[in-house]
C-alpha positions as CSV (number, residue, x, y, z in Angstrom):
1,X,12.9,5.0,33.9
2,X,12.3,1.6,32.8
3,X,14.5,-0.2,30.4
4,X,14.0,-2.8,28.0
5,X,16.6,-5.6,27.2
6,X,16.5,-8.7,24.9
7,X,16.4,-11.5,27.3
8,X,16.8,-15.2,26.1
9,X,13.5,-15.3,27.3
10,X,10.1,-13.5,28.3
11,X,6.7,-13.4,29.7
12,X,5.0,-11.1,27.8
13,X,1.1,-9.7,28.4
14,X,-0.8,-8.7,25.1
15,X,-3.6,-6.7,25.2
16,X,-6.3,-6.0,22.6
17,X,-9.1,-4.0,22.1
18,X,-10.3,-4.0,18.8
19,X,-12.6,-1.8,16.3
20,X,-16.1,-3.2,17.9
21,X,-15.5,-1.9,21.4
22,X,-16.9,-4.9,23.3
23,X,-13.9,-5.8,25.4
24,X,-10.3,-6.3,26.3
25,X,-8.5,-9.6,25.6
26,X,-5.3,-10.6,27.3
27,X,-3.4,-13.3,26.1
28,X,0.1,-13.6,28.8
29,X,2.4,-15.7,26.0
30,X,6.2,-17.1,27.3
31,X,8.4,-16.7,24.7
32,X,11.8,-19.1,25.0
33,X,14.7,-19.0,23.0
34,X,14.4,-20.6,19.5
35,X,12.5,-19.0,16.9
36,X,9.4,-20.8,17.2
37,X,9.6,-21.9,20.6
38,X,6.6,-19.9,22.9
39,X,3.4,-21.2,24.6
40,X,0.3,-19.3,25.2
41,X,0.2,-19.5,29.0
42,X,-3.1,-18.0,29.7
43,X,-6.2,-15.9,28.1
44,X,-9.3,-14.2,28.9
45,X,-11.7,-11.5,27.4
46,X,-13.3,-9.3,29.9
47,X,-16.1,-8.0,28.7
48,X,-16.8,-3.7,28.5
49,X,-20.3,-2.5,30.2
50,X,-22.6,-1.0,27.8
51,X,-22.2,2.5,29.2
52,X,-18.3,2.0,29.5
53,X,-18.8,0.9,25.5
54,X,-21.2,3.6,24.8
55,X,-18.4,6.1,25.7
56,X,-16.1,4.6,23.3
57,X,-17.8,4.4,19.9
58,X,-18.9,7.8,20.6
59,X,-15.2,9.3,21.3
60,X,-14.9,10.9,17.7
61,X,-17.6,13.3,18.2
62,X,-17.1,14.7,21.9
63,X,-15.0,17.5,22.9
64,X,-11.3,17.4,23.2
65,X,-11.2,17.4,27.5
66,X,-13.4,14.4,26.8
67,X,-11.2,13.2,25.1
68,X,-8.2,13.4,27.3
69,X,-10.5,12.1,30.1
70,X,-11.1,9.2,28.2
71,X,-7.6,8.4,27.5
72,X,-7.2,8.2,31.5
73,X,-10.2,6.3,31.7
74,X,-9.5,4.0,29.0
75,X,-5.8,3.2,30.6
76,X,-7.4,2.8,34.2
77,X,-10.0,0.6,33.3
78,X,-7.5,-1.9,31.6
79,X,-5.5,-1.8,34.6
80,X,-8.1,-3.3,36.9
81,X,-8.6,-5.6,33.5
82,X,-5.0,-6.7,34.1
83,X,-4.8,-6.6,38.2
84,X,-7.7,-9.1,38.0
85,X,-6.1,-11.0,35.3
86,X,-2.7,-11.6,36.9
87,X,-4.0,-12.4,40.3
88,X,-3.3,-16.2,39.3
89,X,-0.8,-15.6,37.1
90,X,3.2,-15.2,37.1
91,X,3.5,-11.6,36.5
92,X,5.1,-10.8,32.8
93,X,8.4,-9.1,32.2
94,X,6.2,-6.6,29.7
95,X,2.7,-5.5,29.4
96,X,2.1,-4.3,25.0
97,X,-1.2,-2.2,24.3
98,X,-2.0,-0.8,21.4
99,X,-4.8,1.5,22.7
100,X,-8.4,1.8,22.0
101,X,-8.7,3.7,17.8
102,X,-10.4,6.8,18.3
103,X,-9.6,7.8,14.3
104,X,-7.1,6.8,11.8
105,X,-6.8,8.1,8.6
106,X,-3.8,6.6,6.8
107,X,-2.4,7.9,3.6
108,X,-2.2,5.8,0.5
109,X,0.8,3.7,-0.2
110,X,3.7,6.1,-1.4
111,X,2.1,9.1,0.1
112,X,2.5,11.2,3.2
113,X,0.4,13.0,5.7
114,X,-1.3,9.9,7.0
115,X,-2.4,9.8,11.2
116,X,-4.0,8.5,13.8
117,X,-4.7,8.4,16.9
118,X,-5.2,6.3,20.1
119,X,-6.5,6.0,23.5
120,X,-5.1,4.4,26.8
121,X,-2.5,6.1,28.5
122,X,0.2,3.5,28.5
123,X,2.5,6.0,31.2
124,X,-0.6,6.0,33.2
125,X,-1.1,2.1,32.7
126,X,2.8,1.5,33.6
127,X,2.1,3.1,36.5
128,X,-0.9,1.1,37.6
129,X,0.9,-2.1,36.7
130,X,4.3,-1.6,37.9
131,X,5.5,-3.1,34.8
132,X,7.1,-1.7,31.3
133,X,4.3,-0.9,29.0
134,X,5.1,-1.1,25.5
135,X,2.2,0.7,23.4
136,X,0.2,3.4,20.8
137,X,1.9,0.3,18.0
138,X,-0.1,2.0,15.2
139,X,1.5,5.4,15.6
140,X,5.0,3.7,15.2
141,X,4.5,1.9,12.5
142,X,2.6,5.2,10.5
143,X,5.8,6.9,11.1
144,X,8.1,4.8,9.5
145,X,5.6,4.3,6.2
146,X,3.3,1.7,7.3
147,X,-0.4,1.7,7.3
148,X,-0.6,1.0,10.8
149,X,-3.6,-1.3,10.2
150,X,-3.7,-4.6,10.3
151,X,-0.8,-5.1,12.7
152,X,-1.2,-9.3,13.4
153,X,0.3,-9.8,9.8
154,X,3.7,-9.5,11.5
155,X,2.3,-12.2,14.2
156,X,1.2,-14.6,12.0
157,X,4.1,-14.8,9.8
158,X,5.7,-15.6,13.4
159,X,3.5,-18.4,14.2
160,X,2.5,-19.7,11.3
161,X,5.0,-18.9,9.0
162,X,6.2,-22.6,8.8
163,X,3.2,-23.6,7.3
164,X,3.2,-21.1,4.3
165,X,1.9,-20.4,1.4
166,X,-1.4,-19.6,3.8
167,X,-4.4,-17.4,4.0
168,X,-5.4,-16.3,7.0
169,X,-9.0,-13.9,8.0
170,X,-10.0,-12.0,10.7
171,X,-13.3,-10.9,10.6
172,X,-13.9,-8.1,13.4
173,X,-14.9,-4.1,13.2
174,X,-12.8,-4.5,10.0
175,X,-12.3,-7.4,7.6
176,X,-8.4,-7.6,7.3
177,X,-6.1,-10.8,5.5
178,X,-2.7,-12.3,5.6
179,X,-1.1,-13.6,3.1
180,X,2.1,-15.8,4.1
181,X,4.2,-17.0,1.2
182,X,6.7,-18.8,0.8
183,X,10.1,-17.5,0.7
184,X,9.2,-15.5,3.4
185,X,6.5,-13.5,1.5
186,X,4.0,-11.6,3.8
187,X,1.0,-9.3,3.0
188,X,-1.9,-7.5,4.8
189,X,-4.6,-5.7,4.0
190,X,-7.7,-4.3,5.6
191,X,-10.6,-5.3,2.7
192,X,-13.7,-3.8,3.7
193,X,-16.1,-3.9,6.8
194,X,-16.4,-6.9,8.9
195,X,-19.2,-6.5,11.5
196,X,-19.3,-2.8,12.0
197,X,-21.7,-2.2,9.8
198,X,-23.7,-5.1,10.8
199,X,-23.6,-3.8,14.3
200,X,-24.8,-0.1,13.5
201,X,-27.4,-1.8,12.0
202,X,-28.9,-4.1,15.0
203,X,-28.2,-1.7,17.3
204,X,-30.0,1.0,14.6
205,X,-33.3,-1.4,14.3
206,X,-33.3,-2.9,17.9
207,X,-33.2,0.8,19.3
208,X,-30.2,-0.4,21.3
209,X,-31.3,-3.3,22.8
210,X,-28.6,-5.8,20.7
211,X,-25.3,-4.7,19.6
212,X,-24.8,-8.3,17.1
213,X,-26.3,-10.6,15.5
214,X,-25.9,-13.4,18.1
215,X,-25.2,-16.4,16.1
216,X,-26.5,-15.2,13.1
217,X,-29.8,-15.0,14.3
218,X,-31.1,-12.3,11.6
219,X,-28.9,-12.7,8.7
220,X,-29.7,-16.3,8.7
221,X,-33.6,-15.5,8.4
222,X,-33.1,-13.2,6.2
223,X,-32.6,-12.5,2.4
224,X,-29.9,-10.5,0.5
225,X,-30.6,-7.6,-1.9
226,X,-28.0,-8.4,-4.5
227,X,-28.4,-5.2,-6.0
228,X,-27.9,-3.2,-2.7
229,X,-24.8,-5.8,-2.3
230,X,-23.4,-4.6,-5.9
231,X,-23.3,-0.9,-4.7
232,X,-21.8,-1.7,-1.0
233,X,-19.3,-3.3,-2.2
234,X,-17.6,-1.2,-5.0
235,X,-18.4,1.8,-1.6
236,X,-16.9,0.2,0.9
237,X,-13.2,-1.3,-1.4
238,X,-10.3,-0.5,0.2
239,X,-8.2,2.2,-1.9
240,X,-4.9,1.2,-3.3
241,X,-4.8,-1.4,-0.6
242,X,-5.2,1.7,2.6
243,X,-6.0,0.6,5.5
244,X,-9.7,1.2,6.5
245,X,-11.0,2.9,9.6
246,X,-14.4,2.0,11.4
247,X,-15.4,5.7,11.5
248,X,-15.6,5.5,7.6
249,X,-18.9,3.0,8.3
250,X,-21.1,5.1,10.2
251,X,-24.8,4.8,10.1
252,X,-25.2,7.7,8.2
253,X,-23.5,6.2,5.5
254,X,-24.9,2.8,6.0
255,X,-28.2,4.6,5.7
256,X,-27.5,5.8,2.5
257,X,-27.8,1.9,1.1
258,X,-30.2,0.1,3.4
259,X,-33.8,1.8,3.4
260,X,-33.9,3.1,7.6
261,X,-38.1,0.8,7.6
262,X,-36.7,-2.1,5.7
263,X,-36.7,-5.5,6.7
264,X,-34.1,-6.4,10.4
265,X,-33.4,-9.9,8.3
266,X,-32.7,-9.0,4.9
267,X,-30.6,-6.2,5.9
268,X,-28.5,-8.3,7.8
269,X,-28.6,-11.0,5.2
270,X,-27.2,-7.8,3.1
271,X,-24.5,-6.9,5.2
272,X,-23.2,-10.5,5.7
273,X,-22.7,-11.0,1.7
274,X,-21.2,-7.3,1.2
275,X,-18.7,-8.6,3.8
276,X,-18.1,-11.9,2.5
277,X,-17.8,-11.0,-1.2
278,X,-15.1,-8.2,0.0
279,X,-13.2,-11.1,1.5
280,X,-13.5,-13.2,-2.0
281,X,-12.5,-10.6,-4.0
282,X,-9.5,-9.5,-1.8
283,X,-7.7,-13.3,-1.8
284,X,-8.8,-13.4,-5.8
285,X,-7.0,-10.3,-6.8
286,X,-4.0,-10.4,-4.8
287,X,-1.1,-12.7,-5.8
288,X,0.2,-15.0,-3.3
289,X,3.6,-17.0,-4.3
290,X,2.3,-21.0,-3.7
């Protein structure tokens, strides 16, 4: 069995995978002594092939020895991520994962009976490595009352703490925010859909052939329905500040807002302002001490 200790110092390897299912980023961080003293000492994203990705964003609907194949898969597949990754690196002291979402349904603030669920064996990924593999973070936090969604609010206060009072956004799968106050205030919040439903909907009207919209490309060209924005919006608002989950977004229910023959460009255009007037609405109803 491995063991963890708190050593004055560490070499840590984070990995991420997030709700869009395009890659794995590894970001190998030293962390000295003092608070704030740690340096980023390499990164890379390697990217997922299409099949490998296919797989992925269709795990909630196969059967359950799929499933548990996948969970292999998933945790080999970021072992030969990380073999290649470390090849000119120092090796770290610990390898953190929090695994590939294949559903998460958290329970309002206050409540029980929330869950979730994630792939990527981290045993199996110890094993590969050789190394102590911390990992399934959102399960841990679910069971001690969080939301288990966003989990780089804790990060950020780390880093950027100093700089408080702060706003910070991350736009992928799922729009989250973190709010860093001073006094040591933090908040996070998932507010809405980021570029999931902007990606069901290329991939819908390209047949497959794009999975974004590279550099704006469409939503750039392209015109919003206001009223269809109206609509998404007061659908897609996080509950009682729950975290969100990309299954939630699916095409059916994107399809239920956005005619399925209407225009590539103005659907896109759509999508981009739902997203963007989600974010504005989060940061103007939440209370941040400045």
């Amino acid at each position: 069995m491995i063991q963890l200790v708190a050593p004055r110092e560490a070499l840590i390897l984070g990995l991420m995978s997030g709700t869009s299912c395009d890659g794995l980023d590894l970001a190998l961080v030293h962390f000295g002594p003092g608070e704030t003293d740690w340096s980023l000492e390499a990164f890379r994203e390697i990217p997922y092939t299409s099949e490998f990705r296919s797989q992925l964003l269709g795990a909630a609907e196969v059967r359950l020895p799929d499933v548990s194949r996948l969970h292999a898969e998933i945790a080999d597949e970021t072992a030969r991520s990380v073999a290649a990754f470390l090849r000119d690196q120092k090796r770290p002291d610990l390898v953190v994962s929090h695994g590939q979402t294949l559903w998460h349904a958290p329970a309002p603030f206050g409540q029980a009976g929330g869950h979730t669920l994630q792939l990527g064996d981290g045993d199996r990924l110890s094993a590969h490595l050789k190394l102590p593999v911390l990992w399934n973070l959102r399960s841990g936090d679910m069971a001690i009352g969080g939301q288990g969604a966003p989990l780089v609010p804790v990060a950020d206060q780390f880093l950027l703490g100093r700089h408080a009072p702060l706003w910070l956004l991350n736009v992928g799968g799922i729009a989250n925010l973190t709010g860093l106050g001073l006094d040591g205030e933090l908040l996070g919040m998932d507010v809405g859909p980021g570029n999931c439903l902007l990606d069901r909907w290329i991939e819908y009207r390209t047949e497959g052939r794009m999975h974004c919209d590279q550099d704006g490309r469409f939503s750039s060209a392209g015109s919003p329905d206001l009223e269809i924005v109206r609509v998404l919006v007061e659908a897609c608002s996080s509950e009682a500040g729950c975290s969100l989950a990309r299954e939630r977004f699916d095409l059916e229910f994107l399809l239920g807002f956005l005619p399925a023959d209407g225009s590539l460009e103005d659907g896109a255009a759509t999508l981009i302002r739902v997203t963007a007037e989600l974010i504005r609405r989060a940061v103007e109803r939440t209370q941040l001490k400045a």
